[in-house]
C-alpha positions in Angstrom: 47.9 -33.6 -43.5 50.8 -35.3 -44.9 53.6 -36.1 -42.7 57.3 -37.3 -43.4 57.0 -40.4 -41.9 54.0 -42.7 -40.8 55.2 -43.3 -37.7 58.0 -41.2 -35.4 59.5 -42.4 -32.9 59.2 -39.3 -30.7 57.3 -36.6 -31.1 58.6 -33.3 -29.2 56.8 -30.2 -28.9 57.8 -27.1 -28.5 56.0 -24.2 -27.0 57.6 -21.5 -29.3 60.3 -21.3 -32.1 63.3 -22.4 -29.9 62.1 -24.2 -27.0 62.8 -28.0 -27.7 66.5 -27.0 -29.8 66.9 -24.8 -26.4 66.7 -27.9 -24.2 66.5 -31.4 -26.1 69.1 -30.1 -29.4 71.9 -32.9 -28.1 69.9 -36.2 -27.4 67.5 -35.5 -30.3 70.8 -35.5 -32.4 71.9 -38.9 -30.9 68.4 -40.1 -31.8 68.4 -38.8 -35.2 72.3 -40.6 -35.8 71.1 -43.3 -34.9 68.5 -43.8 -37.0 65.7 -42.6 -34.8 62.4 -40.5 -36.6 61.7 -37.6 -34.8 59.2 -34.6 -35.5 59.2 -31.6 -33.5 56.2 -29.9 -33.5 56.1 -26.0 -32.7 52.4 -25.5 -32.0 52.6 -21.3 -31.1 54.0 -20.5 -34.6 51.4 -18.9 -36.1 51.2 -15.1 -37.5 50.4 -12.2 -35.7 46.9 -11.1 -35.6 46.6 -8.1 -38.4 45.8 -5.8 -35.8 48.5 -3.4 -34.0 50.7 -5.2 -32.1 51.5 -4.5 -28.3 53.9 -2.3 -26.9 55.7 -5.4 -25.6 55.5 -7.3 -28.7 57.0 -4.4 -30.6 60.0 -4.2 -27.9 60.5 -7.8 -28.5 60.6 -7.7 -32.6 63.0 -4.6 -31.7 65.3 -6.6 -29.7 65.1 -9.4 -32.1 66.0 -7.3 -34.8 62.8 -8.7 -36.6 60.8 -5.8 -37.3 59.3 -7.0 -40.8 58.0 -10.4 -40.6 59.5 -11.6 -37.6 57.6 -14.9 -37.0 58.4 -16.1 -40.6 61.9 -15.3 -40.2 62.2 -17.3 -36.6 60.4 -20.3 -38.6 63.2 -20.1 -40.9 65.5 -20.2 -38.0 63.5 -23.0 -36.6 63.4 -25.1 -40.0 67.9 -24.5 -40.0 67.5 -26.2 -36.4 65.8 -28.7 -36.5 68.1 -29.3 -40.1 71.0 -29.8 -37.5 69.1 -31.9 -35.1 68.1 -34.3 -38.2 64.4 -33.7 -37.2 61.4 -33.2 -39.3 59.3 -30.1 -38.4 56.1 -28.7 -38.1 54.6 -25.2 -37.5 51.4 -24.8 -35.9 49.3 -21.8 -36.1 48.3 -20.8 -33.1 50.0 -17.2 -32.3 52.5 -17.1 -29.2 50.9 -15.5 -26.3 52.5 -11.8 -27.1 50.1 -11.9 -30.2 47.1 -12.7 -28.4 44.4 -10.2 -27.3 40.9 -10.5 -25.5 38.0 -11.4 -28.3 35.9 -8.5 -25.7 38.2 -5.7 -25.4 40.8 -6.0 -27.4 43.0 -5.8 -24.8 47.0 -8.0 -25.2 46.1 -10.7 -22.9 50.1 -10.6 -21.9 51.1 -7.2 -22.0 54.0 -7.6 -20.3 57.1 -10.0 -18.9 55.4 -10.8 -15.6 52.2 -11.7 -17.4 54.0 -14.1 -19.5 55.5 -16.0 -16.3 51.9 -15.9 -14.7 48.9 -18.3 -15.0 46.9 -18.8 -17.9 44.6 -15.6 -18.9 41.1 -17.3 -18.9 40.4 -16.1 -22.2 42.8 -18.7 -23.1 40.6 -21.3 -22.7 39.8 -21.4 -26.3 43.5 -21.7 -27.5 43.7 -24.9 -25.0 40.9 -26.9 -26.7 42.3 -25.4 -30.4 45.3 -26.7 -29.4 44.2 -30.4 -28.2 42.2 -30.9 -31.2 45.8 -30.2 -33.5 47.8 -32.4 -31.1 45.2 -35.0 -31.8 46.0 -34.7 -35.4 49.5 -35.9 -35.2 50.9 -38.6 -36.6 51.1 -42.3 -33.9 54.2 -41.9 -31.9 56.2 -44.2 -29.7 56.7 -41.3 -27.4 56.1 -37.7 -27.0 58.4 -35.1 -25.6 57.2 -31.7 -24.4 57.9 -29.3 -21.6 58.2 -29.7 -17.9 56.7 -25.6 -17.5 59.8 -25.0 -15.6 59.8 -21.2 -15.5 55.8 -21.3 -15.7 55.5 -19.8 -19.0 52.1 -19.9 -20.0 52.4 -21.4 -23.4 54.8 -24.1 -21.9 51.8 -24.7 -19.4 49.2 -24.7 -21.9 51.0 -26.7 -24.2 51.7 -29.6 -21.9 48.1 -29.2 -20.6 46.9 -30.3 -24.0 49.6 -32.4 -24.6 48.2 -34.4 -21.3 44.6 -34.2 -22.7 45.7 -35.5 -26.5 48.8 -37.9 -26.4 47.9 -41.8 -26.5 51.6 -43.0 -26.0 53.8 -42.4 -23.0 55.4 -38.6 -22.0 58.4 -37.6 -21.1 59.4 -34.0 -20.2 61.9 -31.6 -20.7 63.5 -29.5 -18.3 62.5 -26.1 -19.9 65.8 -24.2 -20.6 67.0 -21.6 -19.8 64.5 -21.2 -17.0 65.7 -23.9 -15.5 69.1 -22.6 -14.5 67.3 -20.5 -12.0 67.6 -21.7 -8.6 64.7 -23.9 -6.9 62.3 -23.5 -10.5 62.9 -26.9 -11.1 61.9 -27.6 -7.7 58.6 -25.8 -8.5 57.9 -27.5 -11.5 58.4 -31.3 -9.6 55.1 -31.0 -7.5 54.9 -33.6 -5.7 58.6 -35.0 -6.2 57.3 -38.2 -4.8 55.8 -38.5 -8.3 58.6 -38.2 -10.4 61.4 -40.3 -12.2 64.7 -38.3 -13.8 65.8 -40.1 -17.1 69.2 -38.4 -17.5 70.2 -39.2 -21.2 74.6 -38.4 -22.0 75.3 -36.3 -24.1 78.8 -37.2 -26.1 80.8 -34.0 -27.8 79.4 -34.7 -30.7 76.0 -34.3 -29.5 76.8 -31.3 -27.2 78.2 -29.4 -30.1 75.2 -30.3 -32.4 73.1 -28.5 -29.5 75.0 -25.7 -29.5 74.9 -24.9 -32.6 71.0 -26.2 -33.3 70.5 -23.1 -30.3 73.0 -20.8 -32.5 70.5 -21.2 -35.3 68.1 -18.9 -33.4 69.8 -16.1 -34.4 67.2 -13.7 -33.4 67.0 -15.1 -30.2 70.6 -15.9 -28.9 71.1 -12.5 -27.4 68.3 -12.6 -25.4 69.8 -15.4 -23.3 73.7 -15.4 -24.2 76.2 -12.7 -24.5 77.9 -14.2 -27.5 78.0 -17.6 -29.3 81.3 -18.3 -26.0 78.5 -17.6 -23.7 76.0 -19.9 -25.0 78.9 -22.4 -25.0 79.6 -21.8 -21.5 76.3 -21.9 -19.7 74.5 -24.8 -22.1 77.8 -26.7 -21.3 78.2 -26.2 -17.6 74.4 -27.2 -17.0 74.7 -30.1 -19.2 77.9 -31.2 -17.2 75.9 -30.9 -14.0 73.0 -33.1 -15.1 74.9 -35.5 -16.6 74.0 -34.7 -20.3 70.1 -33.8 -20.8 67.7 -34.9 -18.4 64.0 -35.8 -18.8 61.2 -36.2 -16.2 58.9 -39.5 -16.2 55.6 -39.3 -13.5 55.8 -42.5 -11.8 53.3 -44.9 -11.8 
């Protein structure tokens, strides 16, 4: 598979079609100013499975306004992102976990929201090695990039579960917005915090503004988490002033 670059100097990956512009759009930015290569990888941006979708699959293409073809309109959302960032992109197939049904009975694995935040259907098991054997394929990093599972999605988990299993380089992670402006999930996700090292990275205007409008680029996605494009100002603003920019998370040695 042919690749921008030969070698990046990050690699981030992102769950879904918005995670990593969600919480890394500002320091990849500074990286990509600078001269830095980066790819960001979104490994759960494959096609729905021809078969009818799930009730709550079809009330989340209804609130994203993306009745027709609403995963190859959020990759073109993703590809005007990562544009802004300065990033290269990929898509991987794999479907996001709304998509995904038992191989038995045919049942949506995740038919609902609390499902989603839950732990990893067993049947899953497959998409975990199918997903370690594409990281593998990646191009040699410096570093990858990929999510802390604050919130406990259960594509962020099984994304940095196979990120653990395939990178051969060093990992930072993300603090997984917008979960992570809900009290004490951080907290959750930092088990043991004896373990772990904060990198906080500033963030100048420039940078900040870049982010907001790399997350504005989401259209179909903006008003599940903001009211209007003021509110996505407001609360990506205020947590980035309380961190001191964007922070990562480094296990300690």
């Amino acid at each position: 598979m042919d690749y921008a670059q030969p070698i990046y100097d990050a690699i981030y990956l992102s769950p879904h079609l918005d995670d990593v512009a969600l919480s890394c759009g500002g320091h990849i930015w500074q990286r990509t100013m600078a001269g830095q290569r980066i790819l960001v990888v979104t490994v759960m941006a494959g096609d729905p499975p021809k078969e009818a979708l799930s009730t709550f699959a079809q009330l989340l293409h209804t609130r994203w306004e993306l009745a027709a073809d609403a995963v190859a309109a959020r990759r073109a959302e993703d590809i005007a992102a990562c544009q802004i960032m300065g990033a290269d992109w990929r898509h991987g197939p794999l479907p996001d976990c709304i998509y995904r049904h038992d191989g038995h009975s045919g049942e949506p694995l995740y038919p609902d929201v609390t499902a989603i935040f839950a732990e990893v259907h067993p049947a899953d098991e497959a998409v975990c090695q199918a997903l370690i054997s594409r990281l593998e394929e990646l191009p040699p990093a410096r570093e990858w990039v990929v999510p802390l599972t604050v919130g406990h999605h259960v594509d962020h988990q099984l994304t940095r579960q196979a990120a653990a299993a395939a990178a051969n380089c060093p990992i930072f992670y993300y603090e997984d917005y917008p979960y992570v402006q809900k009290p004490g999930a951080l907290e959750l996700a930092l088990v043991p915090v004896m373990d772990w090292q904060p990198v906080v990275i500033a963030l100048g205007e420039a940078a900040l503004k870049a982010r907001f409008a790399a997350v504005a680029a989401f259209v179909s996605q903006v008003g599940s988490f903001f009211v209007d494009q003021a509110d996505l100002e407001r609360q990506i603003g205020n947590y980035a002033a309380g961190v001191g920019g964007e922070r990562l998370w480094q296990r300690q040695e």
